[in-house]
N, C-alpha and C positions, 0 to 999 in steps of 0.2 A: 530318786537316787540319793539325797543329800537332804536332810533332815536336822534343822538345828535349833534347840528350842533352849530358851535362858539363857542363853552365854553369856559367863561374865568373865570376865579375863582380868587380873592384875597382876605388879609389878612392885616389888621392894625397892622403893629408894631411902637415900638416907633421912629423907624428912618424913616418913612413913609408907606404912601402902599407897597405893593410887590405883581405881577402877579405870580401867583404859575401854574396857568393852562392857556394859551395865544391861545384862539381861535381854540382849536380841534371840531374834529369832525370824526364822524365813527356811520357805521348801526350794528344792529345786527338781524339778522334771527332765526326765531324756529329753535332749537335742534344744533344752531351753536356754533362755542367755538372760543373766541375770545382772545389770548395772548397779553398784553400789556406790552412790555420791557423797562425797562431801567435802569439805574445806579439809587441813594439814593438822592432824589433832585429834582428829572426829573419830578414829579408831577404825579408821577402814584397814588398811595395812595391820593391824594389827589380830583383826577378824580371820585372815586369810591365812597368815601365819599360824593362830591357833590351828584352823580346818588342816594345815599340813605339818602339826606339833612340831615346829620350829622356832616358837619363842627361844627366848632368849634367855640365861640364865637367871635373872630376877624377875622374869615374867612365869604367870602359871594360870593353868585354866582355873579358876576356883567353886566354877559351879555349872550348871547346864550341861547340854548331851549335844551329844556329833555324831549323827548316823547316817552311816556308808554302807547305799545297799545294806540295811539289818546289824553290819557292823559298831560295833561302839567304839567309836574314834578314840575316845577321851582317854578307855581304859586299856587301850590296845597297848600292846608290847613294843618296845622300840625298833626290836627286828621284823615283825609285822608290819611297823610302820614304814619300815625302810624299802619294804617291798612294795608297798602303795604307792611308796612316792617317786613320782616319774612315770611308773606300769601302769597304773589307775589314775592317779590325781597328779596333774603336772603344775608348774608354772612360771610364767614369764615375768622375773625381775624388774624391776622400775629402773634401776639406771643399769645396761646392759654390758658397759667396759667394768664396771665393778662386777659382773655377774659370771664373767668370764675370768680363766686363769690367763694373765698376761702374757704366760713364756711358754704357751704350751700351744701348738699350734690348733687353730680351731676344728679341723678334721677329726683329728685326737679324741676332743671334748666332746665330739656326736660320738665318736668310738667310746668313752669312756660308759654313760648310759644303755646304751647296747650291748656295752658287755655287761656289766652293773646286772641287769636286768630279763641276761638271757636271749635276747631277742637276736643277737650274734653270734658266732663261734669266731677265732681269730684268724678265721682265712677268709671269712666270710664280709668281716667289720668294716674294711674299707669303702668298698662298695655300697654299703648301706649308709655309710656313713655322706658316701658323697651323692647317694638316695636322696637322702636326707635333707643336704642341700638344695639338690633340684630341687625338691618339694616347696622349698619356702622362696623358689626362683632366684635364686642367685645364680648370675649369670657364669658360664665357664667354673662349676663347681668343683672340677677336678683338679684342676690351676688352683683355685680359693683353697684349698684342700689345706693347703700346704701354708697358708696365710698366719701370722700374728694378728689378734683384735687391734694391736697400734695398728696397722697395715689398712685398714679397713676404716668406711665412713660410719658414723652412730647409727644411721636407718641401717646399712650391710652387717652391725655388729648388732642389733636387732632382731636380723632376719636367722642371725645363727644360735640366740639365744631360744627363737620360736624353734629354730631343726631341733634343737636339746631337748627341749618342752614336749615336741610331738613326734621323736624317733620313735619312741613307744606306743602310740596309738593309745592315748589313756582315756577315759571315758569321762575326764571331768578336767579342764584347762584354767586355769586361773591368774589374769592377766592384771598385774599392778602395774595400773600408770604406765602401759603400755608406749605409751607415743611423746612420753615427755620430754621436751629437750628435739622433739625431729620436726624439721620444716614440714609446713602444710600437704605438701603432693607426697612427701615419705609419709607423714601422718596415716595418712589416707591410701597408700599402697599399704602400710603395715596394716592396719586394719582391714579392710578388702580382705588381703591375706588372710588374716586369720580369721575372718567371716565365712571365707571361701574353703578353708580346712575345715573348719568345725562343721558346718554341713554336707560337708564328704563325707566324713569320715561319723558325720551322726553324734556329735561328743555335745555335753553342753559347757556352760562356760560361764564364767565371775569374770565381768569384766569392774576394775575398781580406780578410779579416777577423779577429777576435782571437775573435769569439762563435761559440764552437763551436757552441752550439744553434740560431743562426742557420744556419750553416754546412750542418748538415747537413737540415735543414729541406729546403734549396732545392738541396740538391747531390746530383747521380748518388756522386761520389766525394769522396774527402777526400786531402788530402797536409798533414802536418805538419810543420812547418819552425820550428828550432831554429838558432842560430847558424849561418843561412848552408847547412845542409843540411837534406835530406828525412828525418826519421828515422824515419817510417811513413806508408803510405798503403795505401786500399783503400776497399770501398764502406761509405757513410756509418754506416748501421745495422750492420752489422761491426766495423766500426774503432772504434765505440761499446759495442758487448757484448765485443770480444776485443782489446781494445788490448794490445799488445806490449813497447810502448816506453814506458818507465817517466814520458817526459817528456807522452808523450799521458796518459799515468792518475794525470799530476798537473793538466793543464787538464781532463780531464771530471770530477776529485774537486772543482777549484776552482770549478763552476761553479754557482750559488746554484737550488737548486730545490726543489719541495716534499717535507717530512719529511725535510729533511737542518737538522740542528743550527749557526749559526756557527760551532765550533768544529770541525765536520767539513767543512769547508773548507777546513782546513790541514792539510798533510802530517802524518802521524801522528806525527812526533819533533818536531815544530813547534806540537802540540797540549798547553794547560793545562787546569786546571778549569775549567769552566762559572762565568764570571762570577756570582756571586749577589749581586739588587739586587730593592729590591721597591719602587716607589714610594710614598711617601708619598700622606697624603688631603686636606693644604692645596692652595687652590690657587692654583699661581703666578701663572700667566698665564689674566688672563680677557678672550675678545674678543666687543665687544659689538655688533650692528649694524654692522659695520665696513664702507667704502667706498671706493671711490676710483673718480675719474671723471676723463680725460684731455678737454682740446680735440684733437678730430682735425679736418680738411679738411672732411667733409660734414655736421661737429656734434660733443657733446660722445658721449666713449664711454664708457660705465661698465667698468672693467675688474673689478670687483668689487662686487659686489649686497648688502650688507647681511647678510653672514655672522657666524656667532658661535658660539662651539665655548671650553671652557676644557683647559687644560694643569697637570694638578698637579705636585708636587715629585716630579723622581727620574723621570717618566715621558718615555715616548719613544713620542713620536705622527710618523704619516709622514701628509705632505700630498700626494696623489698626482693625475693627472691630463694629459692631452695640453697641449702647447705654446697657450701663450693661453689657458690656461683662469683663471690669475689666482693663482697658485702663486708665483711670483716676485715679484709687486706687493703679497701678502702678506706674505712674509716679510722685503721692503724695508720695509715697512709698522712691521711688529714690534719688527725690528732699529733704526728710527727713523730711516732714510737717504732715506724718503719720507714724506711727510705724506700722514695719509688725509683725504677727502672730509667723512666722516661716520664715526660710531661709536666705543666707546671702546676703549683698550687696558688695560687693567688690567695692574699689573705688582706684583707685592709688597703689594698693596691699594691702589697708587696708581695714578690715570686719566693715564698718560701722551701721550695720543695727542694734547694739545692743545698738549701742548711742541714748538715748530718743533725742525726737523730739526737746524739749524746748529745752535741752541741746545743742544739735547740732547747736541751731541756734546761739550762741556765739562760737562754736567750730570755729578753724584758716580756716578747708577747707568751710566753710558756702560760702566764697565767690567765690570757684571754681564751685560748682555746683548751677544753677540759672538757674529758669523759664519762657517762658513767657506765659503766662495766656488766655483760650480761652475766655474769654470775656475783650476784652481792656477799655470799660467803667466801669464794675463793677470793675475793677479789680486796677484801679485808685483811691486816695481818692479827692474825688470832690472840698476839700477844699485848694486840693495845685494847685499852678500851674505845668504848664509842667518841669520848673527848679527846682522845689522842689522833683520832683516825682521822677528824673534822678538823683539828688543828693542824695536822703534820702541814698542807697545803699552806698554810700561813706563818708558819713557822719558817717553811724551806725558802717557802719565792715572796712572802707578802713580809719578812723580818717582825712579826710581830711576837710581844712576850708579853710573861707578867696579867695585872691584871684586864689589860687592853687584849689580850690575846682570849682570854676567860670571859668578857663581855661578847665579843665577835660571837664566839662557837656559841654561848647561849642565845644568839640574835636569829643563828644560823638554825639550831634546833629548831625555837619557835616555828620558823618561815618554813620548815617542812613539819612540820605537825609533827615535831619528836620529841617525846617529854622530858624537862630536863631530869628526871632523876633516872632518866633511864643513860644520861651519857657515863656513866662509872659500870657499865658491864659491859661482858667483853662480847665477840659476834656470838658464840654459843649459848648467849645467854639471851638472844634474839629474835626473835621471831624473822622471818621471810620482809612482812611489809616491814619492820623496824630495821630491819639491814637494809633495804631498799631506800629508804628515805636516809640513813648516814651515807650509802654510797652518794644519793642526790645532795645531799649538804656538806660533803665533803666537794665533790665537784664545781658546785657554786659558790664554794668560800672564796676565791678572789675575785667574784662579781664577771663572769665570762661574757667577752660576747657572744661566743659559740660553742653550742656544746652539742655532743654528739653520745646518745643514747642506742648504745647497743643491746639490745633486745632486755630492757631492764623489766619486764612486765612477765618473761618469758614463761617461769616455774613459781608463779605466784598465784594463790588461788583465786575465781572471780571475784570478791568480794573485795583482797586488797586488792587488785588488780586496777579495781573500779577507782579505791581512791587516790590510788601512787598516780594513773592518767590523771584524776583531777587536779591534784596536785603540779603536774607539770604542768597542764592547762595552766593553773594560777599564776605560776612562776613565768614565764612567758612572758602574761601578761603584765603583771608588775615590773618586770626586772627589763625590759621588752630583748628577751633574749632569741637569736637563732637557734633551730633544731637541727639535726639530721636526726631523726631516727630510722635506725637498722632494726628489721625486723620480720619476720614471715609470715606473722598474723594483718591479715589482709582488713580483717574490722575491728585492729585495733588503729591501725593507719587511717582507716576513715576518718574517726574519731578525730586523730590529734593533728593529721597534717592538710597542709594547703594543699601540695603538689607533690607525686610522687615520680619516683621514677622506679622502673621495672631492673631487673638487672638477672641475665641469665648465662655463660658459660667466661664472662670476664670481661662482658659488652652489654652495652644499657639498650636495651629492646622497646621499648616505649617509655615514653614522659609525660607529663600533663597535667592540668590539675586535678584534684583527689575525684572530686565528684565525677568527672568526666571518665578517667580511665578506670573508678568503679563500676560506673554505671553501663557506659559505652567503649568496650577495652579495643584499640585494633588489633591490636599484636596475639597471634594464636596460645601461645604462652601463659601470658597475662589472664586472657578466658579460662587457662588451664588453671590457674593459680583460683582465679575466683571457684571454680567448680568443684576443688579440694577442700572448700572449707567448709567445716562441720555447720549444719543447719538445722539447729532447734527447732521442734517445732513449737508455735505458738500460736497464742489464742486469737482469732478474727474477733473485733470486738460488735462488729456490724453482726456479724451473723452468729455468732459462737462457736462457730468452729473451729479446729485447728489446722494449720495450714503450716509446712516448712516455712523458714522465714526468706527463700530465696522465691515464695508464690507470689 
């Protein structure tokens, strides 16, 4: 069906050309699925744009063929192309509230494709339109109909970017970074999903991603992609027990799974000793009854039930759980940037939960307890550089200036592995893991003793993934600081914590320590969460075979 041989793709900036795509090439077959892997850079997104001539204005294909069914992609007419895309070739967006029109209700937007495309008349539209919905199971789709994308959770505004994607029945799907940003069990319904259409409906499919274990999960094939080239491909389970190419057998080493150690994450000349830290038996943080309950539209909603769980010194507890479970209204909670309902916070032996939020934030402990933020772009103000961003903290609560203040942030850089001549650019000038580690050395500029890591590893690829975990590991251990981490990834929580606790509708459903509620979970839930995640397969070294990593 899809034929693409040389592609090279480049882009005019003002420091010259630059090859983003450097001479790939790969088939694809009816009803085949094709995984394309690789780090944030590598040209995946970029490959897939070309196949639906979408670049961008200083982007252009500069060389190679695109053939669709016989057709020549490359040289096809723009109106030509406008009928392909969606009828024939669809695809589902990487961030899905940007992929959608915000003011336009989402019924609309199935409508708008169906008429686009024919497949409607306007008395007809409605109803296919809420077709359409069903199809990708959203529940009470005639209700949804009438919905805002604000209105709706990321995995439901997912599921209506896949209705847009596949109201037309198109014979070739093509899914960027499908699942990024959605808790484990939506991960894993959105995928299903659209596992479950493509073999309906016979279509095949690019699926393009950074999570190998996703990747091959759902894939006939795998192609790896490194600067702009292919530098291995073959089928999933293969390419997983005999990889070749040294850059594929650094993302399946980086990728967090069971019985592998933090430190074997990292490339073996990139590996220290095993961090040693034992926590302490005071306890820091005690949460007592705790609450919070929002005014929504049809009443008030408790988004947290009266939970309570303590934190000692030096330990590292993961809070885990699906979107909305009450995870983030927690750790706002904590942190003291929301006032709770009801219950206490205990902190050091004092009840702080009753200190308003503004207040707090001049309060003397503001600077023992500190964040850091699941999105490290937003989470940055764009207008400082990296020295500004590490300073503001010690400037506002620690009074420091001058050249004492310019010593600390270079101390600071060091200790999370951030070079200093990289603190004079601003976050766009930054890489994923380099905003990662100023959000972490922003956070631990006044030495906390608690700090609470809301899903910082989320949208970063295995690779820094691998080092930003080690890096906390380190800090930890040095600084002997408390963790909560917030998070949905179940073996990245192996990994980094002691004891976790479950948390699902606004109430904590099991507790325990790590190994125990990984291994042996009680709670039905908990099982559910473990069975949602994605499971590479890898190589039995005893036998040579490969085997899922949950065999």
């Amino acid at each position: 069906m899809l034929s693409v041989k040389d592609l090279i793709v480049g882009f005019r900036t003002r420091r010259g050309a630059v090859e983003a795509v450097r001479g790939i090439s790969f088939d694809l077959g009816p009803g085949e699925t094709l995984g394309i892997v690789g780090e944030s850079g590598s040209g995946k997104s970029v490959t897939s744009y070309a196949l639906m001539r979408i670049l961008d204005a200083g982007g252009s294909i500069n060389a190679g063929e695109i053939s669709w069914n016989g057709q020549d992609l490359r040289r096809a007419r723009e109106g030509a192309m406008r009928a392909i895309r969606g009828r024939e070739i669809s695809m589902i967006f990487q961030n899905p509230r940007a992929a959608l029109n915000p003011i336009r209700k989402i019924g609309k937007q199935v409508e708008d494709v169906l008429l686009q495309h024919g497949r409607a008349e306007r008395r007809d539209a409605k109803a296919k339109a809420i077709a359409a919905l069903e199809a990708v199971k959203i529940r009470d789709a005639a209700a949804r109909y009438h919905a805002y994308p604000f209105e709706l959770s990321g995995g439901m505004c997912q599921r209506v970017v896949i209705a847009i994607a596949l109201a037309c029945n198109p014979k070739l799907l093509i899914a960027d970074e499908p699942t990024t940003g959605l808790d484990i069990t939506t991960q894993k319904a959105v995928m299903d999903l659209v596992r479950e259409l493509i073999r309906e409906r016979g279509m095949s499919a690019i699926i393009i991603t950074h999570d190998l274990g996703l990747a091959s999960q759902y894939s006939d094939r795998l192609a790896v992609m490194k600067d702009g080239e292919i530098v291995e491909s073959g089928a999933s389970a293969t390419l997983f027990a005999a990889a070749r190419h040294p850059y594929t057998r650094k993302l399946i080493d980086a990728t967090p799974r069971p019985g592998v150690a933090i430190r074997e994450l990292l490339p073996a000349e990139a590996r220290g000793p095993e961090p040693q830290h034992s926590p302490g038996r005071r306890k820091l943080v005690e949460v007592v009854g705790l609450e919070k309950t929002f005014a929504g539209k049809s009443g008030p909603v408790q988004a947290v039930k009266g939970i309570s769980f303590d934190i000692r010194e030096g330990q590292s507890v993961g809070l885990v759980g699906e979107s909305g479970c009450g995870k983030s209204t927690t750790s706002a909670m904590l942190v003291r940037l929301l006032d709770p309902s009801a219950g206490a916070i205990v902190f050091d032996g004092s009840d702080i939960a009753g200190i308003p939020a503004d207040r707090f934030a001049r309060d003397s402990r503001r600077g023992r307890i500190q964040m850091v933020f699941q999105d490290a772009t937003d989470s940055l103000n764009p207008r400082h550089n990296a020295f500004d961003a590490i300073a503001e903290p010690l400037r506002r609560l620690g009074g420091m200036s001058g050249k004492r203040l310019g010593v600390r942030v270079d101390e600071l850089a060091h200790l999370t592995g951030l070079p200093g001549q990289l603190l004079t650019r601003y976050p766009h000038q930054l890489s994923g893991g380099q905003k990662a580690r100023v959000g972490i050395a922003r956070a631990i500029a006044l030495d906390p003793d608690f700090l609470i890591l809301d899903e910082p590893t989320a949208a970063l690829d295995v690779s820094i993934q691998a080092v930003v975990l080690n890096l906390l590991a380190d800090l930890r251990a040095r600084l002997n600081m408390t963790y909560l981490f917030v998070s949905h990834d179940l073996n990245v929580v192996r990994l980094l914590c002691d004891h976790v606790l479950v948390m699902r509708d606004g109430l904590i459903v099991e507790a325990g320590p790590s190994a125990r509620v990984m291994q042996d979970p009680e709670h039905p839930y908990t099982r559910e969460l473990l069975a949602a995640a994605p499971k590479p397969p890898m190589l039995d070294r005893s036998t040579g075979e490969t085997v899922r990593a949950a065999e």
